[in-house]
One Martini backbone bead per residue (centre of mass of N, CA, C, O) as a GRO file, in nm:
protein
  290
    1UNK     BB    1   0.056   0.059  -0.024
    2UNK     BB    2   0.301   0.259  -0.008
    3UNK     BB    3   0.391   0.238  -0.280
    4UNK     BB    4   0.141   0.309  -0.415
    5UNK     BB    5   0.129   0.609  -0.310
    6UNK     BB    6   0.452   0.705  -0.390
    7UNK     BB    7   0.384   0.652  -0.697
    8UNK     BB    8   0.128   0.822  -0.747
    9UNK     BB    9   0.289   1.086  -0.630
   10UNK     BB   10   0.465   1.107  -0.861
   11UNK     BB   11   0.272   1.036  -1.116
   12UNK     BB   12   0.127   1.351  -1.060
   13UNK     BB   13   0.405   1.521  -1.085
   14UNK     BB   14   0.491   1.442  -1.373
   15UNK     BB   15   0.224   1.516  -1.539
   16UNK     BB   16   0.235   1.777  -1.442
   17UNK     BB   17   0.493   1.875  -1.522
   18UNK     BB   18   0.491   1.756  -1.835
   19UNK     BB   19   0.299   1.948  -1.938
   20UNK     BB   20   0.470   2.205  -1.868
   21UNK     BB   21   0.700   2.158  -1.989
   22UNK     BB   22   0.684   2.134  -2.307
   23UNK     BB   23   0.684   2.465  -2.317
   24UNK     BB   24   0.908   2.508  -2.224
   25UNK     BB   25   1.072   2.357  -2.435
   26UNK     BB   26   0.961   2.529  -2.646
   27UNK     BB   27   1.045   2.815  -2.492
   28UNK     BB   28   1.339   2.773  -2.402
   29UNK     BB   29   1.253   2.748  -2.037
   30UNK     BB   30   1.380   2.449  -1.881
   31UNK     BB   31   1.507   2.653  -1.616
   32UNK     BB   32   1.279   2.789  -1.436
   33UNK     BB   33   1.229   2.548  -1.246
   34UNK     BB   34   1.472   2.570  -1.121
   35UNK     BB   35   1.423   2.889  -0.995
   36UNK     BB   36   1.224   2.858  -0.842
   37UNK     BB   37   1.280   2.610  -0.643
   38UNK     BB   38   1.540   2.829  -0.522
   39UNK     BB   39   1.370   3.134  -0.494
   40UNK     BB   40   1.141   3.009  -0.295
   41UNK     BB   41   1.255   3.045   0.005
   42UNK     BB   42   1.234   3.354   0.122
   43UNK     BB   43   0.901   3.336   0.103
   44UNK     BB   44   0.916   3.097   0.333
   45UNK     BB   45   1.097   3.227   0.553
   46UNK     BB   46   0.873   3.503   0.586
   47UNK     BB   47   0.596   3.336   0.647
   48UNK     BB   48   0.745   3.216   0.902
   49UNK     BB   49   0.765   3.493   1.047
   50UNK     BB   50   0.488   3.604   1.039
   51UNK     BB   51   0.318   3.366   1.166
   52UNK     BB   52   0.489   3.125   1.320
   53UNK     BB   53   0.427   2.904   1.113
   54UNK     BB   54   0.420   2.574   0.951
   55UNK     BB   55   0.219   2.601   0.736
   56UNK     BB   56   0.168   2.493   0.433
   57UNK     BB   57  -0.031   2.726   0.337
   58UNK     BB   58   0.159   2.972   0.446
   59UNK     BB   59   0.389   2.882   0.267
   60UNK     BB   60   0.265   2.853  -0.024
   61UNK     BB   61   0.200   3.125  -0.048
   62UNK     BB   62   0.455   3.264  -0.007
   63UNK     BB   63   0.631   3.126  -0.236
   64UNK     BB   64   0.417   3.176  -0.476
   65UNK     BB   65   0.511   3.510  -0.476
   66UNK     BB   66   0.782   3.442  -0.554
   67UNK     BB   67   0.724   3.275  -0.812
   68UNK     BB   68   0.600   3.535  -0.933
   69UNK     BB   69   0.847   3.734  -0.899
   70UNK     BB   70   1.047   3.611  -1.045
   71UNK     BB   71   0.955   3.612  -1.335
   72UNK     BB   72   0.927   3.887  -1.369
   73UNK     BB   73   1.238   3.934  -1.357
   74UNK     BB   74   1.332   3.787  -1.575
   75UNK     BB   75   1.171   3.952  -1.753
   76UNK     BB   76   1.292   4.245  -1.705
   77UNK     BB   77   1.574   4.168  -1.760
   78UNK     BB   78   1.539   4.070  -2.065
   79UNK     BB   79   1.410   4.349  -2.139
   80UNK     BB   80   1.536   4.552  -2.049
   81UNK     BB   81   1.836   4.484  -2.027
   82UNK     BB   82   1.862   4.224  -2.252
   83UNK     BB   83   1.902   3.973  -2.147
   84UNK     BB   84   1.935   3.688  -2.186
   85UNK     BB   85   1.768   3.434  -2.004
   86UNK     BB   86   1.981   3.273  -1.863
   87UNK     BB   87   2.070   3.495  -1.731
   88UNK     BB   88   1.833   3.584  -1.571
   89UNK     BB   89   1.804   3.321  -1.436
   90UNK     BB   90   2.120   3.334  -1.302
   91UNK     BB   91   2.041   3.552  -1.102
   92UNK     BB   92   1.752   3.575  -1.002
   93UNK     BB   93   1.795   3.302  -0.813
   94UNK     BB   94   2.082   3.341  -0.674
   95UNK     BB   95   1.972   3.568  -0.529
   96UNK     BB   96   1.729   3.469  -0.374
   97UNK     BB   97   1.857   3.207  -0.224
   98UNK     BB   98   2.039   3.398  -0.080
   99UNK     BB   99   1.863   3.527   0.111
  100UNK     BB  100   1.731   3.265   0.233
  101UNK     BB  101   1.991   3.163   0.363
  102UNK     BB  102   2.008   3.385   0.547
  103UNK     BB  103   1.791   3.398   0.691
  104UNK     BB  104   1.827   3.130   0.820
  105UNK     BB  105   2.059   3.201   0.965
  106UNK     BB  106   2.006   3.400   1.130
  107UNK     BB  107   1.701   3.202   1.255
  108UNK     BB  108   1.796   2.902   1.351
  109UNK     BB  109   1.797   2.958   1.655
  110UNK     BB  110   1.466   3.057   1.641
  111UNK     BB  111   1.392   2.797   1.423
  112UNK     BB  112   1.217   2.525   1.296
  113UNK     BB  113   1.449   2.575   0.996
  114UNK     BB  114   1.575   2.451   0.688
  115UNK     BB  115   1.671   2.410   0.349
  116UNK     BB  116   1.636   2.115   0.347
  117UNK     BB  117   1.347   2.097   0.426
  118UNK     BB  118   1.225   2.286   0.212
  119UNK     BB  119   1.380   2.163  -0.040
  120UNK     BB  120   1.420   1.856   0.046
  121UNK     BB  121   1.218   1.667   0.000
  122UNK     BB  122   1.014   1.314   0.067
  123UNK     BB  123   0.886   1.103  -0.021
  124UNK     BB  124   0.858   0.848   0.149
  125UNK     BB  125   0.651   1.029   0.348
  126UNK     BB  126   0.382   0.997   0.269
  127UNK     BB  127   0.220   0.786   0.422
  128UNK     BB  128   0.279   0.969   0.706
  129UNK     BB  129   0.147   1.226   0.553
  130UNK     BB  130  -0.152   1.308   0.717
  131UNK     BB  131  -0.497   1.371   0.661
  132UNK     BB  132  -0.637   1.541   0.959
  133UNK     BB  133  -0.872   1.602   1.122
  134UNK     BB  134  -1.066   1.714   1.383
  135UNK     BB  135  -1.205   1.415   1.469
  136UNK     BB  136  -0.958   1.212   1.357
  137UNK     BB  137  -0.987   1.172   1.017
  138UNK     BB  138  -0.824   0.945   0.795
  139UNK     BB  139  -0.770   1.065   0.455
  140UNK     BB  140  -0.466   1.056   0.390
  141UNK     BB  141  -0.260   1.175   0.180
  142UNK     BB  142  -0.170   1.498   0.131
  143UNK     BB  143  -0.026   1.494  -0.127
  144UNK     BB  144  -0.264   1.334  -0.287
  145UNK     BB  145  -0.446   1.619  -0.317
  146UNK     BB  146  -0.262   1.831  -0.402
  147UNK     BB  147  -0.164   1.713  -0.640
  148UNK     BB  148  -0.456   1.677  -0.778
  149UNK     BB  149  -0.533   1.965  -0.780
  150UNK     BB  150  -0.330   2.066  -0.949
  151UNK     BB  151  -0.403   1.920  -1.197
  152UNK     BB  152  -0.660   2.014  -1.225
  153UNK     BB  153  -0.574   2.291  -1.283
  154UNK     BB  154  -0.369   2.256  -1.559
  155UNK     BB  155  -0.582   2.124  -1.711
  156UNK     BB  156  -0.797   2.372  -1.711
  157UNK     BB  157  -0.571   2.535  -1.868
  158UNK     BB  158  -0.471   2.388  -2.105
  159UNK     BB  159  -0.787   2.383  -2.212
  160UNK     BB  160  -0.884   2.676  -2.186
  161UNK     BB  161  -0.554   2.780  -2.351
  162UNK     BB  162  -0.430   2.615  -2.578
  163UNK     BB  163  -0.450   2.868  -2.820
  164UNK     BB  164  -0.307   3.014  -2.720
  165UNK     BB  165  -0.025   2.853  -2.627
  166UNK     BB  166   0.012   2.769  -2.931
  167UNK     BB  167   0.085   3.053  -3.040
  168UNK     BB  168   0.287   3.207  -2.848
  169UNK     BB  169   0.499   2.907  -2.893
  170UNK     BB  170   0.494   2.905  -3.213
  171UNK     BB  171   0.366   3.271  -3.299
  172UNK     BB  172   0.372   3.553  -3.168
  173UNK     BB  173   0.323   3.757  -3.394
  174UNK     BB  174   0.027   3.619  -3.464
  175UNK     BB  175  -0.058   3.639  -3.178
  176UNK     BB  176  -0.053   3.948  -3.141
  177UNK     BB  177  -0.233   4.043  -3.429
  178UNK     BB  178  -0.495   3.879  -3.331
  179UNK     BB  179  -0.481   3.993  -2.989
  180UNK     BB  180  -0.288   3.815  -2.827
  181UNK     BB  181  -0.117   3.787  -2.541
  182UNK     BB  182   0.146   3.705  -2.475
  183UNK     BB  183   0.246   3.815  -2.167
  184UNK     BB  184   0.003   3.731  -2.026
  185UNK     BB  185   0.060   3.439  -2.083
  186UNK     BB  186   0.319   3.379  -1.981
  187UNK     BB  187   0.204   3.509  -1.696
  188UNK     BB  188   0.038   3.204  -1.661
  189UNK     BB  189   0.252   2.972  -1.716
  190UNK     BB  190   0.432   3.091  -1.468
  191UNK     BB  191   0.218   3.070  -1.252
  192UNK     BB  192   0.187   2.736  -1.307
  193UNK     BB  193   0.468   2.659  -1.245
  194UNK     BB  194   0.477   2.817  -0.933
  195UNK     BB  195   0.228   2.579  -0.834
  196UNK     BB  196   0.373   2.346  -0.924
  197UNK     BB  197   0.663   2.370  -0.795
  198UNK     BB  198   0.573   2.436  -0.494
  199UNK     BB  199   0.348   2.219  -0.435
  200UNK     BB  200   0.639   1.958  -0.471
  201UNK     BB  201   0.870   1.996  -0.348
  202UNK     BB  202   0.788   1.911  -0.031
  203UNK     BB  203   0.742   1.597  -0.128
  204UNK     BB  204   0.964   1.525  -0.366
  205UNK     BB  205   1.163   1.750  -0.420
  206UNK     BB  206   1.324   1.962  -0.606
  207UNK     BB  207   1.494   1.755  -0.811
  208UNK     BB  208   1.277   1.627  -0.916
  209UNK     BB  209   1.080   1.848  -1.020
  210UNK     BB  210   1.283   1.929  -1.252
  211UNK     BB  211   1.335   1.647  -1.392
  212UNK     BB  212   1.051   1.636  -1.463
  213UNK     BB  213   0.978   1.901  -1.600
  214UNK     BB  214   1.260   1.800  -1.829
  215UNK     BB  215   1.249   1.476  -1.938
  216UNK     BB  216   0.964   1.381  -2.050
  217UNK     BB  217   0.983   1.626  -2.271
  218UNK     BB  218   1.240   1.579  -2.372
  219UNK     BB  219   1.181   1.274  -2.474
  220UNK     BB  220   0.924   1.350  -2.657
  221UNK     BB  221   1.114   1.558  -2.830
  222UNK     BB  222   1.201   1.348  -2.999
  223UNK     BB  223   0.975   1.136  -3.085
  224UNK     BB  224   0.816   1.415  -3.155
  225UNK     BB  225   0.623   1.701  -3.350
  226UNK     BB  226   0.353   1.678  -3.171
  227UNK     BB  227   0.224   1.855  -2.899
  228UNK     BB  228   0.036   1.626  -2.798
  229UNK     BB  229   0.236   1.391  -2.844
  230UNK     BB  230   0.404   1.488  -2.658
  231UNK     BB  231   0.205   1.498  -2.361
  232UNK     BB  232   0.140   1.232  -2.356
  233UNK     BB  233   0.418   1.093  -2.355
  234UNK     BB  234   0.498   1.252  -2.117
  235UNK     BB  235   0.280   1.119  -1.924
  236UNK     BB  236   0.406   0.815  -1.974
  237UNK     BB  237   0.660   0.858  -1.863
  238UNK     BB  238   0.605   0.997  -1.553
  239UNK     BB  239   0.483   0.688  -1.469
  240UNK     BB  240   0.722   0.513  -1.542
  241UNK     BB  241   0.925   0.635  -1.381
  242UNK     BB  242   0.806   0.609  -1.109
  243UNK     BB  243   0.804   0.292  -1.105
  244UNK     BB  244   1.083   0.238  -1.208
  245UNK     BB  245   1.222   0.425  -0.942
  246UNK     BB  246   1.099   0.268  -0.700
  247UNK     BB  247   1.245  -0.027  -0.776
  248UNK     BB  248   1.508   0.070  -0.814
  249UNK     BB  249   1.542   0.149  -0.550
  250UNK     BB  250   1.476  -0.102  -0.365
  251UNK     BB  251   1.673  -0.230  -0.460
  252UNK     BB  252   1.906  -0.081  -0.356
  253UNK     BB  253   1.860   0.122  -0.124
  254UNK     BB  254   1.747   0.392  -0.225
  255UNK     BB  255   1.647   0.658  -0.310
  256UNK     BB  256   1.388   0.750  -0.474
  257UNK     BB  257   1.405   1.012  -0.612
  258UNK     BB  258   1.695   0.900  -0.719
  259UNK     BB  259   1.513   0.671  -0.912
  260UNK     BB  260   1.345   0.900  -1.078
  261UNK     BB  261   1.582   1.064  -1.193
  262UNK     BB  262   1.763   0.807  -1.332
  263UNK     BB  263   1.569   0.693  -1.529
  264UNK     BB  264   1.509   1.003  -1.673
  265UNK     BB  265   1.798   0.933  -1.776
  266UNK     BB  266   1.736   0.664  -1.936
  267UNK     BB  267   1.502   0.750  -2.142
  268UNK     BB  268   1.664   0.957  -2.293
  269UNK     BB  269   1.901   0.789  -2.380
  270UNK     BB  270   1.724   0.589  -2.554
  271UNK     BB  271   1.580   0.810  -2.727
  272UNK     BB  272   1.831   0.931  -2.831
  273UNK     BB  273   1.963   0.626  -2.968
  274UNK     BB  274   1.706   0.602  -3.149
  275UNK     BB  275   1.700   0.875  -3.334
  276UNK     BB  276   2.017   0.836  -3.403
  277UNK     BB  277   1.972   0.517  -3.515
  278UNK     BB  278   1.739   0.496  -3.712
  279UNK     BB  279   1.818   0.650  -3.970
  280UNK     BB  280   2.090   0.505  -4.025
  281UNK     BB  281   1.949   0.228  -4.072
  282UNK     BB  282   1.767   0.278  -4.285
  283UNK     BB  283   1.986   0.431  -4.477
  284UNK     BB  284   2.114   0.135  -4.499
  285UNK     BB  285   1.929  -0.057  -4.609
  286UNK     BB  286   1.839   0.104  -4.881
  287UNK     BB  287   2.097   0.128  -4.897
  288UNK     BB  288   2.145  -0.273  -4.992
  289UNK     BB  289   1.872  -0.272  -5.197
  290UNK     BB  290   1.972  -0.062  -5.421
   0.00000   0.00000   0.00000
């Protein structure tokens, strides 16, 4: 049961993760996800300076509001300033994420909080994070509602502006020509990413949650030319890689986050490998037969 309850999680936060990622590898922007969940640090230990709580839902408010403000830095400076985006997101989260690392040193001794525990959560952990009524009854693993309601966020935002993402995404002059705000969509996508970001690092770990980001969208672009056919491939790629990612972890007695990191860098391999030497096998066959 908990073997399932941990796959179960891992495959929710992949599904989010790898359908808004699809986004970003083509907006080549898929580092943004990493620069996220290492910039809302402040914004956690803000949240928990002014409330005094520990409580998730007020570290995920402090941390989302950072992590919308993350973006729009990042854009600020590529706009305003002209810098590459790379170069704005490698300023804008070291500069943030540093500010986290003081905040905590400063007041460590003052709060039980340190930046591993809020950065690198540990999947292992679901099964025994239980959602506990007031009256005593518990509803299961807390972090497989949060995981869920955001699934179905995401879902709802990729189908009801599914025309615009895709205009945005693949020819901005004509999507704005035609009157669609690329920016608005811009820090909705950023928004969405870091709502999804946010919200799973907690249970993931922020490492796995780049690599889910970033390894099922970048494997399915290898493999088709085509936007839905990529986000399919993906959704699918971060369901197996949770399972095998888990069994991996179990064989070697390894973390589990690092068993489904190590797969998505192994399928990734693989069609690599296939993408790369499929076609020169097959005009090896046709010059043969000719």
């Amino acid at each position: 049961m908990e073997a399932l309850q941990i796959i179960l999680a891992g495959s929710l936060v992949a599904i989010t993760c790898g359908l808004l990622g699809c986004y970003l590898i083509l907006r080549k922007m898929a580092m943004v996800g990493d620069a996220i969940s290492h910039a809302v640090l402040p914004g956690i230990v803000i949240a928990f300076l002014i409330s005094g709580s520990r409580d998730s839902v007020i570290m995920l408010l402090g941390a989302g509001l950072i992590g919308i403000f993350t973006t729009f830095l990042i854009e600020f400076f590529h706009k305003r300033g002209r810098l590459q985006t790379d170069a704005s997101i490698g300023v804008t989260f070291t500069w943030l994420f540093a500010i986290g690392v003081i905040l905590i040193s400063a007041y460590a001794g003052k709060v039980d909080l340190d930046q591993d525990c809020v950065l690198y959560g540990e999947i292992a952990y679901v099964p025994i994070d239980l959602w506990i009524t007031k009256s005593g009854t518990i509803l299961g693993p807390r972090v497989l509602y949060i995981a869920s309601g955001v699934l179905v966020i995401i879902l709802v935002f990729i189908v009801l502006g599914y025309k615009e993402l895709f205009l945005t995404t693949f020819d901005p002059a004509y999507a704005a020509a035609i009157g669609i705000s690329t920016t608005l969509w811009h820090y909705l996508l950023m928004g969405a990413v870091s709502i999804t970001t946010v919200a799973s690092f907690e249970s993931v770990g922020a490492i796995l949650v780049v690599a889910l980001l970033i390894a099922p969208p970048a494997t399915a672009y290898l493999l088709t030319e085509d936007l839905k056919k990529m986000m399919i491939l993906s959704t699918l790629l971060g369901v197996l890689i949770s399972i095998t990612g888990y069994y991996l972890a179990a064989a070697f007695d390894g973390p589990i986050a690092g068993g489904m990191a190590t797969m998505a860098g192994v399928f990734f391999a693989l069609a690599f490998v296939f993408t790369t030497t499929a076609p020169r096998l097959k005009r090896s066959i046709k010059t043969e037969k000719g």
